[in-house]
C-alpha positions as CSV (number, residue, x, y, z in Angstrom):
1,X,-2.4,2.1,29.1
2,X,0.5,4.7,28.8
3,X,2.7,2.5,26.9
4,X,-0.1,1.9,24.6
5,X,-0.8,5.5,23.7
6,X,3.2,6.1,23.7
7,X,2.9,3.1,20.8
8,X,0.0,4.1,19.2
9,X,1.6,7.4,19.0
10,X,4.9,6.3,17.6
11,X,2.8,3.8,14.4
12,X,0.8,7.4,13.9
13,X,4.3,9.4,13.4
14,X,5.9,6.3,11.4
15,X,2.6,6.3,9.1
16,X,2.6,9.8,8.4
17,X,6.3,9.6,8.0
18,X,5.6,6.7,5.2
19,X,2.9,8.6,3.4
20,X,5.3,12.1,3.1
21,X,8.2,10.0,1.9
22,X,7.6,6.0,0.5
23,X,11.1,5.4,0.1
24,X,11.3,5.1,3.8
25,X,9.0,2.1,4.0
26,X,11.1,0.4,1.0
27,X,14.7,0.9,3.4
28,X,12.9,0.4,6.4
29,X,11.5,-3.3,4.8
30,X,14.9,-3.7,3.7
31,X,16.5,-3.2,6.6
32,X,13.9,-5.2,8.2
33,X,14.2,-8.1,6.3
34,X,18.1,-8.5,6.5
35,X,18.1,-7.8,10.2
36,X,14.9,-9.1,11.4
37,X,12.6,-7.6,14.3
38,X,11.5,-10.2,16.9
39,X,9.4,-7.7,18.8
40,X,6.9,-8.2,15.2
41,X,6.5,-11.5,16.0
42,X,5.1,-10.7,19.2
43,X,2.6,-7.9,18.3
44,X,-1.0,-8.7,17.5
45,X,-4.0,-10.2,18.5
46,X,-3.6,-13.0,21.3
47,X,-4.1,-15.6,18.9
48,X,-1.0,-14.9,16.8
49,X,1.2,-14.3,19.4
50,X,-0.5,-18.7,20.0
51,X,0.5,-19.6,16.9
52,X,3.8,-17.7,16.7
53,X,4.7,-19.7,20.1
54,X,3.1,-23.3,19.0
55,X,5.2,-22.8,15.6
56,X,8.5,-21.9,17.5
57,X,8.3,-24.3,20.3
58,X,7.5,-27.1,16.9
59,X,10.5,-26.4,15.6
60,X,13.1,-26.4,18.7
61,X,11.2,-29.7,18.9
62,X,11.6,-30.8,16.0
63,X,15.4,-30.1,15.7
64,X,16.3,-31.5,19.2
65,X,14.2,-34.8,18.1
66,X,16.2,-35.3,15.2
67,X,19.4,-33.7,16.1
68,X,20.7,-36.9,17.8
């Protein structure tokens, strides 16, 4: 439970800090999108962390299959 207040708590300051100054959320997409954030992939409900996991375990699939 504490590590879910301590993360509610940080979205609440990165929110507010969005709404005083929009630019951040344009860099911070930016930055987001060049580098990537795998810890996104795994946030949210338990049926999208499912998916996320059936779609990447597809594709290691897929490429070892055809690979050879």
């Amino acid at each position: 439970m504490d590590i879910r207040n301590e993360k509610e708590k940080h979205d609440k300051r990165k929110l507010e800090e969005y709404k005083k100054n929009p630019t951040v959320n344009l860099a911070d997409s930016i930055n987001r999108s060049i580098i990537g954030d795998p810890g996104e992939l795994t946030r949210g409900s338990r049926f999208a962390r499912v998916i996320t996991t059936v779609i990447i375990l597809g594709l290691i699939t897929f490429l070892f299959l055809y690979s050879h």
